[in-house]
N, CA, C and O atoms as a CHARMM CRD file, in Angstrom:
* protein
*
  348
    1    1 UNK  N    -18.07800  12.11600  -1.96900 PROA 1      0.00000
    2    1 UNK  CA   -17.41200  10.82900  -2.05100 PROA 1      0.00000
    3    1 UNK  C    -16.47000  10.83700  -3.25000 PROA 1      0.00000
    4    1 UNK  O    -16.73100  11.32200  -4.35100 PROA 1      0.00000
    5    2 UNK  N    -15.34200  10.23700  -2.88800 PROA 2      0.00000
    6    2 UNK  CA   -14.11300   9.99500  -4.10500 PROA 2      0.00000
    7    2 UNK  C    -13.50200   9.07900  -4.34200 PROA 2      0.00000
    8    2 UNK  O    -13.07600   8.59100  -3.29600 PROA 2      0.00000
    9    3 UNK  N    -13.16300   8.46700  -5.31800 PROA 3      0.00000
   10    3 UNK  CA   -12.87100   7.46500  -6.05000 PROA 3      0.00000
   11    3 UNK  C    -11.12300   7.18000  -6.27200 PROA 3      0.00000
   12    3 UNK  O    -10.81900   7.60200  -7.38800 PROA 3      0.00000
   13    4 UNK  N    -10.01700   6.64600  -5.60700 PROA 4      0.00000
   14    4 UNK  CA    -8.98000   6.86800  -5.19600 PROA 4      0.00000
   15    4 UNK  C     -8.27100   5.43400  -5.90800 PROA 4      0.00000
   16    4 UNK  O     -8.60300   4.30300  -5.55200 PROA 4      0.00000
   17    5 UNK  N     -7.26000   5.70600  -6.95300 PROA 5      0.00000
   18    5 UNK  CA    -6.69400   4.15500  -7.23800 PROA 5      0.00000
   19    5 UNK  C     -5.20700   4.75100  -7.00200 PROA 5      0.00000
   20    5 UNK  O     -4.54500   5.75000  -7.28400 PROA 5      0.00000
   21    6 UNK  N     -5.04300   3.01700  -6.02300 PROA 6      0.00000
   22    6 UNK  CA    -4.04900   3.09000  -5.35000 PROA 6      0.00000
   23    6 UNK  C     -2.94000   2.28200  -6.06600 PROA 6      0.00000
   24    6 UNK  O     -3.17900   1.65500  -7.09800 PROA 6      0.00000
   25    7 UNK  N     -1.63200   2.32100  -5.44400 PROA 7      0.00000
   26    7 UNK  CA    -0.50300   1.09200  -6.07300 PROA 7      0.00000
   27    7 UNK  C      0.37800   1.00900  -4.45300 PROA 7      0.00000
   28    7 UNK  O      1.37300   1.67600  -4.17200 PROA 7      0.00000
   29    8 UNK  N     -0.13000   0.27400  -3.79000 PROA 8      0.00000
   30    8 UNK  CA     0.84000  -0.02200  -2.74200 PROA 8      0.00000
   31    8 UNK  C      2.14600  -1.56600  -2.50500 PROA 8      0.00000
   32    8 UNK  O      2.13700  -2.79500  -2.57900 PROA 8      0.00000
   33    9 UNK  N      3.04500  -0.51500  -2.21800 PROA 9      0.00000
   34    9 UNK  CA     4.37000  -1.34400  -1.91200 PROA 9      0.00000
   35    9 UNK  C      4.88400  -1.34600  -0.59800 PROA 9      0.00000
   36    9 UNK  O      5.46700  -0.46400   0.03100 PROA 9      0.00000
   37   10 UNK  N      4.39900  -3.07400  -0.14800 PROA 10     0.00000
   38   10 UNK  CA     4.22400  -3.26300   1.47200 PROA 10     0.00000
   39   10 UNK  C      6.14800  -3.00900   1.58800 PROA 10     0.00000
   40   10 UNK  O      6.90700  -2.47600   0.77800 PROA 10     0.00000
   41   11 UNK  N      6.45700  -3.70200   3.05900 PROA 11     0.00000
   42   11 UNK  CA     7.62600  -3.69000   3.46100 PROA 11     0.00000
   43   11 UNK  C      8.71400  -2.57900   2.99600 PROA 11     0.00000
   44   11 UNK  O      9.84300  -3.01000   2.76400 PROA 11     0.00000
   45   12 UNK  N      8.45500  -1.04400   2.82200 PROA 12     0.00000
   46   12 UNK  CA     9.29900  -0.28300   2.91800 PROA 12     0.00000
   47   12 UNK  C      9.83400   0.36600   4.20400 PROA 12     0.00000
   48   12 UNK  O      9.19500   0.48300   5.25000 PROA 12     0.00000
   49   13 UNK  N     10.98000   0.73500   4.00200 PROA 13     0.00000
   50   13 UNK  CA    10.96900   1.46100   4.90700 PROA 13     0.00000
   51   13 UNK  C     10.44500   2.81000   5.42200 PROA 13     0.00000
   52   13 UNK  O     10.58200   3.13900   6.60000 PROA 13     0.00000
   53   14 UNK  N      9.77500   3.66200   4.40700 PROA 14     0.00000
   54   14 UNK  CA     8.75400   4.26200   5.74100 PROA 14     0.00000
   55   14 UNK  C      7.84500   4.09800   5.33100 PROA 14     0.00000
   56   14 UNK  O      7.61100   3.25100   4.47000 PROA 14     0.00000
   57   15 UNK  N      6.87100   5.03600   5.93500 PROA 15     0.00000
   58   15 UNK  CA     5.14300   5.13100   5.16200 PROA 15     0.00000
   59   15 UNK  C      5.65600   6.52400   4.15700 PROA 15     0.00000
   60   15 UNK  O      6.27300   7.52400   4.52500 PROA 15     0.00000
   61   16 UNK  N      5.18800   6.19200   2.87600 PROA 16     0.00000
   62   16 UNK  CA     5.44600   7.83100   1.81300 PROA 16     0.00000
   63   16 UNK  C      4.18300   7.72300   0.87300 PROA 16     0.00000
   64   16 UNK  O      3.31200   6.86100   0.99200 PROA 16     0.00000
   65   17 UNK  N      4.19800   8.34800   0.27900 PROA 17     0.00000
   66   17 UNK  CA     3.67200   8.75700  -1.19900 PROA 17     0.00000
   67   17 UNK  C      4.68000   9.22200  -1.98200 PROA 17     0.00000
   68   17 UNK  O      5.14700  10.36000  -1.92300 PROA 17     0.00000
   69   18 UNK  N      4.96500   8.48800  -2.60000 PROA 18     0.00000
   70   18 UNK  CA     5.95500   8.45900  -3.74700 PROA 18     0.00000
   71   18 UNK  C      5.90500   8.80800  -5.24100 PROA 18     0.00000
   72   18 UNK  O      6.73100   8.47100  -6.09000 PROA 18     0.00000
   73   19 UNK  N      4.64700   9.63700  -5.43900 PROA 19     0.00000
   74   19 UNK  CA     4.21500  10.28100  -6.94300 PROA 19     0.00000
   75   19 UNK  C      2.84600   9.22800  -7.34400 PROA 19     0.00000
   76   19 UNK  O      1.90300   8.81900  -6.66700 PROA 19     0.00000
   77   20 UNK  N      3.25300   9.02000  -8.79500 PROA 20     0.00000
   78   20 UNK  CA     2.06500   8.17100  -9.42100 PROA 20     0.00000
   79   20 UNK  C      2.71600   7.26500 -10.02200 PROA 20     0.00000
   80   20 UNK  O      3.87000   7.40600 -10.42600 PROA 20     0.00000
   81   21 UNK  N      1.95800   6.13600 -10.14900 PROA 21     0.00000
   82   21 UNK  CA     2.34800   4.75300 -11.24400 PROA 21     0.00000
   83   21 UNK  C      0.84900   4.33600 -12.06000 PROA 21     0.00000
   84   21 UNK  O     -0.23100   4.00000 -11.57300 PROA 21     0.00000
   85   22 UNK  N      1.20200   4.48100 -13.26400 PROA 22     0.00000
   86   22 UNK  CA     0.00900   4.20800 -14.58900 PROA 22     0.00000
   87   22 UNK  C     -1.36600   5.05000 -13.69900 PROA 22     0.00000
   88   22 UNK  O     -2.40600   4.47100 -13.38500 PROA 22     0.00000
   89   23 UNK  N     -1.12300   6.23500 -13.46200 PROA 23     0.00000
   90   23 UNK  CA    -2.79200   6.43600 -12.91200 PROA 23     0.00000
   91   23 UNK  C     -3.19800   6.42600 -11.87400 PROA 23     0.00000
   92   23 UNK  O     -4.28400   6.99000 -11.74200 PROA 23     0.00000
   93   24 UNK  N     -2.50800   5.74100 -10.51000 PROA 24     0.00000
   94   24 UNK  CA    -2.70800   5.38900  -9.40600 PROA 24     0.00000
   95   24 UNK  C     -1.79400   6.12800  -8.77100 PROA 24     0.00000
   96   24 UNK  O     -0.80300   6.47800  -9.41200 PROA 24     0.00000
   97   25 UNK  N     -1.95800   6.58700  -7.14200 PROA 25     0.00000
   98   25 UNK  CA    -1.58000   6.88800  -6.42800 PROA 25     0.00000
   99   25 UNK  C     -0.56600   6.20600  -5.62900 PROA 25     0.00000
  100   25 UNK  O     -0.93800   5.77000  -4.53900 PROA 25     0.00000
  101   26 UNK  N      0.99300   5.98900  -6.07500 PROA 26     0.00000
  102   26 UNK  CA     1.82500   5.19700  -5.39800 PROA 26     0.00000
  103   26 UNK  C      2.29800   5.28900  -3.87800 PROA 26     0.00000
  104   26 UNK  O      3.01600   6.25100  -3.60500 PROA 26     0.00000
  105   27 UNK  N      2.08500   4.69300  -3.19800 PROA 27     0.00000
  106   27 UNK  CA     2.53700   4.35900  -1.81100 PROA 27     0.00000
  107   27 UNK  C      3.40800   3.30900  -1.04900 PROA 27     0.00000
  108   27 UNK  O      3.23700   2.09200  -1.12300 PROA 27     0.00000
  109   28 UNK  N      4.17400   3.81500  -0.45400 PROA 28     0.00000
  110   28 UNK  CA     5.23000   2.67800   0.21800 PROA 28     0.00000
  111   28 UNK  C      4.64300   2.68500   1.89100 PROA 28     0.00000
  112   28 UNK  O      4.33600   3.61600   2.63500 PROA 28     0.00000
  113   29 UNK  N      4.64900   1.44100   2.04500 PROA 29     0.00000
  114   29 UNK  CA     3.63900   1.49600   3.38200 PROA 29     0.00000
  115   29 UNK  C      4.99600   0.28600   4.19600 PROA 29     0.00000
  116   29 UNK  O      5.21100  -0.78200   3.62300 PROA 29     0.00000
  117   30 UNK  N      5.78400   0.63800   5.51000 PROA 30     0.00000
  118   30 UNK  CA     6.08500  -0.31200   6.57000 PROA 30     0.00000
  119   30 UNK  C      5.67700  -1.76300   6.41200 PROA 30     0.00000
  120   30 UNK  O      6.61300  -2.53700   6.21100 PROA 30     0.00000
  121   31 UNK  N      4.27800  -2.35700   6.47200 PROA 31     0.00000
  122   31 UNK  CA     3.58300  -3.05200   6.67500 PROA 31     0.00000
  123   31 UNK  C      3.94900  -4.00500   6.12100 PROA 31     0.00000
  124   31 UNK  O      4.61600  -3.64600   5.15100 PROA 31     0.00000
  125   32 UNK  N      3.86800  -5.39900   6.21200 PROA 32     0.00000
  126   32 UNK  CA     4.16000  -6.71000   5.58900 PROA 32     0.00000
  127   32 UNK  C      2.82000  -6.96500   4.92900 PROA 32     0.00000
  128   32 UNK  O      1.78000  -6.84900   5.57800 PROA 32     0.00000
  129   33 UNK  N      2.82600  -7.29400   3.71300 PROA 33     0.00000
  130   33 UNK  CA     1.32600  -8.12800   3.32400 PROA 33     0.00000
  131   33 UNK  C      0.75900  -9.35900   3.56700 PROA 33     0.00000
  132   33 UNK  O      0.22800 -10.13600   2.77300 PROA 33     0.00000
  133   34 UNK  N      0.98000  -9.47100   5.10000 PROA 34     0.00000
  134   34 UNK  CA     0.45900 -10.32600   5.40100 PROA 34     0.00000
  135   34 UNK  C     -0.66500 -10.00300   6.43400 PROA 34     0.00000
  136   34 UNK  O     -0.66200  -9.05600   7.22100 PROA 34     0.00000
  137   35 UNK  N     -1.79700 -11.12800   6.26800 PROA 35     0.00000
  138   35 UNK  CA    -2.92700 -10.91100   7.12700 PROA 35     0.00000
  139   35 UNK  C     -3.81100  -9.83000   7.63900 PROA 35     0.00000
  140   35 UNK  O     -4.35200  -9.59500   8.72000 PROA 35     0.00000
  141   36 UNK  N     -3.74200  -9.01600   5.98700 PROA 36     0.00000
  142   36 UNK  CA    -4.31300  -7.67200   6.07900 PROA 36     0.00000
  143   36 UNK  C     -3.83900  -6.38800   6.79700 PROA 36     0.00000
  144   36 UNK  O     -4.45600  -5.35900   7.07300 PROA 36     0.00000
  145   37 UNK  N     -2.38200  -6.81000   7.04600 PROA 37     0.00000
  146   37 UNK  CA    -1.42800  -5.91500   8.11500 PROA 37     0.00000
  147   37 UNK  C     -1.63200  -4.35000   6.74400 PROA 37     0.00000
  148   37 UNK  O     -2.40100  -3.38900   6.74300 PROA 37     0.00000
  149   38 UNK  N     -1.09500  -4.56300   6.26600 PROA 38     0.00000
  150   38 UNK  CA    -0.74700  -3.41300   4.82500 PROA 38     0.00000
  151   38 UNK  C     -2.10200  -2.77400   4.64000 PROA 38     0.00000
  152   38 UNK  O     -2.15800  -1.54700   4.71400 PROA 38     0.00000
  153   39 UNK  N     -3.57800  -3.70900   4.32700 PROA 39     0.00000
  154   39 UNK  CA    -4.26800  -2.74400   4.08300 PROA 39     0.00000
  155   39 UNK  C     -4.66400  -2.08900   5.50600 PROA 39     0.00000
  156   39 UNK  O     -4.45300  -0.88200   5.38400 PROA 39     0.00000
  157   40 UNK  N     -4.98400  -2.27300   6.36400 PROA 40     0.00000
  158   40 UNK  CA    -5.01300  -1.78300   7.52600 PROA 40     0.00000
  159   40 UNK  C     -4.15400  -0.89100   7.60500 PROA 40     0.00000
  160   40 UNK  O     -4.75200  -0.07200   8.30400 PROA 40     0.00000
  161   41 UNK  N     -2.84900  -0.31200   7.31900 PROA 41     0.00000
  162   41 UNK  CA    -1.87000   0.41700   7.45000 PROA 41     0.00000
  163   41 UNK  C     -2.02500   1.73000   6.79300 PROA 41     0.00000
  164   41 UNK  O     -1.90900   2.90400   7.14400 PROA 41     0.00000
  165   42 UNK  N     -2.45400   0.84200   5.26800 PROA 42     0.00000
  166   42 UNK  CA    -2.91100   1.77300   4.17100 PROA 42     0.00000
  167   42 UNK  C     -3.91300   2.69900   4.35700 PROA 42     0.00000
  168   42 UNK  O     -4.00700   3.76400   3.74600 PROA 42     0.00000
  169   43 UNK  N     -5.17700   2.00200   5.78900 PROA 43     0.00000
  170   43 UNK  CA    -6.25200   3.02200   5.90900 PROA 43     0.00000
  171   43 UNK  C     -5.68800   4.12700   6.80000 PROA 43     0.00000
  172   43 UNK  O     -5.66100   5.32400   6.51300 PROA 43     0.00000
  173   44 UNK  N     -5.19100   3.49700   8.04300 PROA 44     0.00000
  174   44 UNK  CA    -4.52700   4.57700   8.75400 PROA 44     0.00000
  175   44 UNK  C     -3.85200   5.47900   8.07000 PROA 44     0.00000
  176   44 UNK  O     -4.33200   6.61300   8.05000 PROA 44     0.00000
  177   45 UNK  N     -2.43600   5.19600   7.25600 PROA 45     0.00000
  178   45 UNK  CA    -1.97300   5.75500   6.44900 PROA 45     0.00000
  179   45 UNK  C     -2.76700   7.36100   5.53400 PROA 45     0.00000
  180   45 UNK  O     -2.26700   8.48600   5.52300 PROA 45     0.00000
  181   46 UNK  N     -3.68100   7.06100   5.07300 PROA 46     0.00000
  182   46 UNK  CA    -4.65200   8.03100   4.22600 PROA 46     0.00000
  183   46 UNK  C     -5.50700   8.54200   5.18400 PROA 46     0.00000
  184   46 UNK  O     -5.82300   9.70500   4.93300 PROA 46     0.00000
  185   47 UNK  N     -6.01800   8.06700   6.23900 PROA 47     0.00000
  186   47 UNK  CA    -6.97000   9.00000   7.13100 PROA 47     0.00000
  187   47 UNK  C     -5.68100   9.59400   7.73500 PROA 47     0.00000
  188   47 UNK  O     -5.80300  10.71100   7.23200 PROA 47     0.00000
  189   48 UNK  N     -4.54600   9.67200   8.43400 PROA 48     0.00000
  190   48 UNK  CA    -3.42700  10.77600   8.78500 PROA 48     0.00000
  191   48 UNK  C     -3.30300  11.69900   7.50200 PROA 48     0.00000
  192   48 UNK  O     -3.17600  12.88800   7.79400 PROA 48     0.00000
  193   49 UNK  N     -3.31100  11.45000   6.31900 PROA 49     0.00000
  194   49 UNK  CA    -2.44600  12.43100   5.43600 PROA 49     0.00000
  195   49 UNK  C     -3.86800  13.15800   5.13700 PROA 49     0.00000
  196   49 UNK  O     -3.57000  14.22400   4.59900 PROA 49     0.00000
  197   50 UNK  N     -5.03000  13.07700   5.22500 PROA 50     0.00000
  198   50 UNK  CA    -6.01100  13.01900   4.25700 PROA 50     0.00000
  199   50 UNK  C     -6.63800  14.03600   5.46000 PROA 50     0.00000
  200   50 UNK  O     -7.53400  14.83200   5.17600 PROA 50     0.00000
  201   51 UNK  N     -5.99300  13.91900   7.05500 PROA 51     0.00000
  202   51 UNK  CA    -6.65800  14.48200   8.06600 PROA 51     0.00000
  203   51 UNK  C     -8.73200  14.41000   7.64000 PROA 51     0.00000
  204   51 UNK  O     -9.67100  15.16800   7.39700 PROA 51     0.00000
  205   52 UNK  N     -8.40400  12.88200   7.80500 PROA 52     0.00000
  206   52 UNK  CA   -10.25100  12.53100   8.00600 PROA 52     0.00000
  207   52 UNK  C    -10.28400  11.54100   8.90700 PROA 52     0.00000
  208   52 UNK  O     -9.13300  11.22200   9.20500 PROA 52     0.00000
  209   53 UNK  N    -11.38900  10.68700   9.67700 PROA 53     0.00000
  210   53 UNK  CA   -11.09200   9.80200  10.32200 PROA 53     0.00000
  211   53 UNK  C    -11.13300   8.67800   9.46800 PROA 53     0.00000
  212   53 UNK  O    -11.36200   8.72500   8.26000 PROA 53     0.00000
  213   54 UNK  N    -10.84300   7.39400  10.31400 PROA 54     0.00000
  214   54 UNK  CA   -10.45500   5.99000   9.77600 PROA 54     0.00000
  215   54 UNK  C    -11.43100   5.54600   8.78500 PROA 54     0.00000
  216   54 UNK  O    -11.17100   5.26400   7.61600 PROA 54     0.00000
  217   55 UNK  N    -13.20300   5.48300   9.65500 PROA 55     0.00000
  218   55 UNK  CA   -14.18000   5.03300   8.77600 PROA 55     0.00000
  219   55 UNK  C    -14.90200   5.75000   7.60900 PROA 55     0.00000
  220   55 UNK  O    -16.05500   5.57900   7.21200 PROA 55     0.00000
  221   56 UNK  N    -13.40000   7.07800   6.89400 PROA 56     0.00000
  222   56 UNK  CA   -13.88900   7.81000   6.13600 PROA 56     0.00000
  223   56 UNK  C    -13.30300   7.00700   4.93100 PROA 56     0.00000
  224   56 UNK  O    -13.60200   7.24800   3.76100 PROA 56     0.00000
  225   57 UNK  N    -12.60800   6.21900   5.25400 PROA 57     0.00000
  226   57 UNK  CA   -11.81100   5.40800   4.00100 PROA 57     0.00000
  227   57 UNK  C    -11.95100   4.35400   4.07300 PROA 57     0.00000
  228   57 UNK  O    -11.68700   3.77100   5.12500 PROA 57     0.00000
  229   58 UNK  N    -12.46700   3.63300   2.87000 PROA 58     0.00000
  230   58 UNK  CA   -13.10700   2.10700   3.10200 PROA 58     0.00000
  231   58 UNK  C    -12.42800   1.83500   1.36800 PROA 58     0.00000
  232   58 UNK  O    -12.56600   2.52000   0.35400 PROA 58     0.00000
  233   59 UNK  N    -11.58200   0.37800   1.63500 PROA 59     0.00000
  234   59 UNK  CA   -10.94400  -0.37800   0.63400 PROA 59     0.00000
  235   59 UNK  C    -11.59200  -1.06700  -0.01500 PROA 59     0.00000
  236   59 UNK  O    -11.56800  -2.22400   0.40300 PROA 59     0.00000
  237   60 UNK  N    -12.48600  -0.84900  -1.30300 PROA 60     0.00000
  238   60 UNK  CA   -12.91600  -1.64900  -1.71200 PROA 60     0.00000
  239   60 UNK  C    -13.03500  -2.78400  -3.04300 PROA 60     0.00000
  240   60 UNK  O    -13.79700  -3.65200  -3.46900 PROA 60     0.00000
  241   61 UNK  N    -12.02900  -2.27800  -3.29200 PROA 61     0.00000
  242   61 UNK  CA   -11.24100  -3.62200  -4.35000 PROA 61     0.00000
  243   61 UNK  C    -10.01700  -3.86000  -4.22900 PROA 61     0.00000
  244   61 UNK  O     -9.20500  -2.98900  -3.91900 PROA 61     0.00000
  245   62 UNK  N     -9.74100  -4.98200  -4.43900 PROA 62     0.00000
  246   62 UNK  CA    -8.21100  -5.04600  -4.04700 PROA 62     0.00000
  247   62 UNK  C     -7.69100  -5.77800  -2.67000 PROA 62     0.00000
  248   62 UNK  O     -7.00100  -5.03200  -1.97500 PROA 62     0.00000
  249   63 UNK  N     -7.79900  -6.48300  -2.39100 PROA 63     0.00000
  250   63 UNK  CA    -7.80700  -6.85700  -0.95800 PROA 63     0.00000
  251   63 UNK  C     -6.30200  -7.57300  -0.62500 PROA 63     0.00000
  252   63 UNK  O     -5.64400  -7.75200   0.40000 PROA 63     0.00000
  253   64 UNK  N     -6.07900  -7.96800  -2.48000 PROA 64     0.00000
  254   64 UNK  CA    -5.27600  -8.68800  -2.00300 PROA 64     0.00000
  255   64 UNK  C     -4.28800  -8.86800  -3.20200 PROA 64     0.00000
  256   64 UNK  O     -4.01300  -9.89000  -3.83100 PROA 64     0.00000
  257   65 UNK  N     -3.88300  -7.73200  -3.32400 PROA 65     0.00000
  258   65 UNK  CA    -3.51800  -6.82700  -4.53500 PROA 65     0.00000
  259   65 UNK  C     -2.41800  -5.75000  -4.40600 PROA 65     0.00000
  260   65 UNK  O     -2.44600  -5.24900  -3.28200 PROA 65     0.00000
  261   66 UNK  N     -1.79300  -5.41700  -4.92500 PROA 66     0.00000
  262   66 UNK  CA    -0.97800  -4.30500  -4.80600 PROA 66     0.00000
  263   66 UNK  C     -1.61300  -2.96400  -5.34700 PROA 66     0.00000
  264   66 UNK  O     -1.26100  -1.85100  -4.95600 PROA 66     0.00000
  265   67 UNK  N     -2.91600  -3.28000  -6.60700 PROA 67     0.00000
  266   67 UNK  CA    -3.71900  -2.02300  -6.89100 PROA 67     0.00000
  267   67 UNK  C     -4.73900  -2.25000  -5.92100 PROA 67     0.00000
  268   67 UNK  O     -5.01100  -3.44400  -5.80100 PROA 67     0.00000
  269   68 UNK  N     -5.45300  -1.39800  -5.11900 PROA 68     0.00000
  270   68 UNK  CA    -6.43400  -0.77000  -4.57900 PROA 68     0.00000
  271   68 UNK  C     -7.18100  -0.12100  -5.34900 PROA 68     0.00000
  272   68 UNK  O     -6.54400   0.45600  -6.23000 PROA 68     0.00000
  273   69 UNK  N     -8.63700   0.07600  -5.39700 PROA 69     0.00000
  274   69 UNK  CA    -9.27700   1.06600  -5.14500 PROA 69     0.00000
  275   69 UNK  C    -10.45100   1.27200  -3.95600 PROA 69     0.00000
  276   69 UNK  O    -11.37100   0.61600  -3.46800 PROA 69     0.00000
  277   70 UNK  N     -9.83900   2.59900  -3.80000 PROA 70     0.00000
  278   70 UNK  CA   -10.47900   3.15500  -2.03100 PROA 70     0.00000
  279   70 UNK  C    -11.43800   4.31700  -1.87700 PROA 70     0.00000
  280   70 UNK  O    -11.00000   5.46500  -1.96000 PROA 70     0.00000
  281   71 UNK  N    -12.70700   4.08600  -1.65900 PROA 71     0.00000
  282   71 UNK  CA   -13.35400   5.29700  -1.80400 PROA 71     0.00000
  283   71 UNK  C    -13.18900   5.97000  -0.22800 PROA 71     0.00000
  284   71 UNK  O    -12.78800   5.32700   0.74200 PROA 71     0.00000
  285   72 UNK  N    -13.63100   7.55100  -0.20400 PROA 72     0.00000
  286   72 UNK  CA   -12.93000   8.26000   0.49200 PROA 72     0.00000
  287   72 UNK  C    -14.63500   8.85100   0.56000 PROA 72     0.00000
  288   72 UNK  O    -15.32600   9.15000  -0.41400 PROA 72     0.00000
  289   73 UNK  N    -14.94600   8.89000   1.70100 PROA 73     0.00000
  290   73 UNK  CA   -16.29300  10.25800   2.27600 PROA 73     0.00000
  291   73 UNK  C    -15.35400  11.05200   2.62300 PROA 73     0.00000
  292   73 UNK  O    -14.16600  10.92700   2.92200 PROA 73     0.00000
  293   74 UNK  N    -16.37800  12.22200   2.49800 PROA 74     0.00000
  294   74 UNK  CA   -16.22600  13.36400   2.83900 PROA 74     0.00000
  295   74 UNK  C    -15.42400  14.69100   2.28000 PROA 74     0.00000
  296   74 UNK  O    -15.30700  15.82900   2.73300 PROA 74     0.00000
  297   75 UNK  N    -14.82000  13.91100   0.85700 PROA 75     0.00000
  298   75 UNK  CA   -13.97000  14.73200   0.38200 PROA 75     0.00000
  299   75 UNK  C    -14.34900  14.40000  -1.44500 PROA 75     0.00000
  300   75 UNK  O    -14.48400  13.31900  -2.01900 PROA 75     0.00000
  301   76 UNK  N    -14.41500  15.49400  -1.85800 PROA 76     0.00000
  302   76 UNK  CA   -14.69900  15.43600  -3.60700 PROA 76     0.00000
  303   76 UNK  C    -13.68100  14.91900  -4.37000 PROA 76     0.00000
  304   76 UNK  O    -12.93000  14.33400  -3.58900 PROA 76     0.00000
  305   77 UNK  N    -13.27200  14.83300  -5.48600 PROA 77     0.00000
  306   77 UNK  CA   -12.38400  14.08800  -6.62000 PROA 77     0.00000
  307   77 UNK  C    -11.21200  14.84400  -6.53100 PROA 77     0.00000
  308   77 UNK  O    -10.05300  14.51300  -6.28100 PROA 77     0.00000
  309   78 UNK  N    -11.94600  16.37400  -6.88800 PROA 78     0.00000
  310   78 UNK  CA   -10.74600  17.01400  -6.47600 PROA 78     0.00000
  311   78 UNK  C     -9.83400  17.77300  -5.66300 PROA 78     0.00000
  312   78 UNK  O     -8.90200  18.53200  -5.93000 PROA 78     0.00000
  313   79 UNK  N    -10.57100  17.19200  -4.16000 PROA 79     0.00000
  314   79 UNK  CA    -9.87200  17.52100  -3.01500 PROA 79     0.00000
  315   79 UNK  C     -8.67500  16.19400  -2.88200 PROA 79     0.00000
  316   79 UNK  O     -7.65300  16.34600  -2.21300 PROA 79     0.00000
  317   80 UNK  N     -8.91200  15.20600  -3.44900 PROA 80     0.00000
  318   80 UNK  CA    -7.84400  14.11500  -2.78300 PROA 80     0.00000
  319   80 UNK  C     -6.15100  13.95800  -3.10900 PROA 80     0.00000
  320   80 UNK  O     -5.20200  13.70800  -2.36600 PROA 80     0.00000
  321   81 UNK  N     -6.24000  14.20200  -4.44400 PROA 81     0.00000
  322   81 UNK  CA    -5.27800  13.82300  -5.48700 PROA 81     0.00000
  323   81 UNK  C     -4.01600  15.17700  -4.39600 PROA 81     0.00000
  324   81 UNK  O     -2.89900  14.92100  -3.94700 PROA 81     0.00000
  325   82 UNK  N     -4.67600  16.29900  -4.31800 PROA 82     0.00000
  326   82 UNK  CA    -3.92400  17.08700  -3.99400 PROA 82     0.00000
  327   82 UNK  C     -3.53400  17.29900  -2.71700 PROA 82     0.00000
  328   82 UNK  O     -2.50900  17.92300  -2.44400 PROA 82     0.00000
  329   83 UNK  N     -4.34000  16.78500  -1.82800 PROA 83     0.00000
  330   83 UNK  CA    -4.28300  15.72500  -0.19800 PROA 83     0.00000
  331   83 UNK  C     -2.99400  15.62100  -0.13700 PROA 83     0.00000
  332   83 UNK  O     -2.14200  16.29200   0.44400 PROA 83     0.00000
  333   84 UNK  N     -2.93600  14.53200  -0.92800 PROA 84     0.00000
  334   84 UNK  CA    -1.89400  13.13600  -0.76100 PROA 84     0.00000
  335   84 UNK  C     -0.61200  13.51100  -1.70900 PROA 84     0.00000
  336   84 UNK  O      0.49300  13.19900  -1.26500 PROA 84     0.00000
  337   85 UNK  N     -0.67800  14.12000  -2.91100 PROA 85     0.00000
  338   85 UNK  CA     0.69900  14.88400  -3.79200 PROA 85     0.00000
  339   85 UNK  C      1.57600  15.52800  -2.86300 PROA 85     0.00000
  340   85 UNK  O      2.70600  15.13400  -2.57500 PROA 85     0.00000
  341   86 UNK  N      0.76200  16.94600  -2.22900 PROA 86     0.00000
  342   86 UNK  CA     1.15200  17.76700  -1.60400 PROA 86     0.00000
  343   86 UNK  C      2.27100  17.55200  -0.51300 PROA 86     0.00000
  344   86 UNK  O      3.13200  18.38800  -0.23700 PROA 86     0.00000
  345   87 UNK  N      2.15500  16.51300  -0.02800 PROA 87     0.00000
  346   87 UNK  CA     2.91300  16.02100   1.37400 PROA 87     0.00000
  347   87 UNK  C      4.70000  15.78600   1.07700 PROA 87     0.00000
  348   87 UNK  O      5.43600  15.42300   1.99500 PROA 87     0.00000
C-alpha cells in the first residue's frame, strides 16, 4: 500500500501529469469539479497510468479540494512516484 499526494487541476484540456507542485503529484484532469465528476476522473485517470484496476485507488482526503491524498494497493512507495513521472 502507498501513500500518493495529489494537486489536481479540473477543466484542462487533456488528462496529463504535469511534474510536481510543493510535494504532490500535479495533474490536469478534463473533468469539471463538479459533482465528483474530477475525482472520479482522477481514479480512472491513475488506475490507466498506474495499469491497476479502479478499486486499487481509493481517495481519501480531499474530496473537495484541489490537494488529494490517495492511497494506492498493490503497489509500494516506491513503485508509484515513478508510475506516474515516467509517462
Amino acid at each position: 500500500m502507498a501513500i500518493l499526494r495529489v494537486h489536481v487541476v479540473p477543466n484542462a484540456k487533456t488528462d496529463s501529469v504535469v511534474g510536481e507542485h510543493g510535494g504532490a503529484v500535479k495533474i490536469k484532469l478534463r473533468a469539471p469539479a463538479v459533482e465528483g465528476r474530477a475525482n472520479a476522473a482522477l481514479v480512472r485517470f491513475l488506475a490507466e497510468q498506474m495499469k491497476l484496476p479502479r478499486h486499487a485507488i481509493v481517495l481519501q482526503r480531499g474530496h473537495k479540494s484541489r490537494d488529494k491524498l490517495i492511497r494506492v494497493d498493490g503497489l509500494s512507495q516506491e513503485d508509484v512516484r515513478p508510475r506516474l513521472l515516467e509517462n
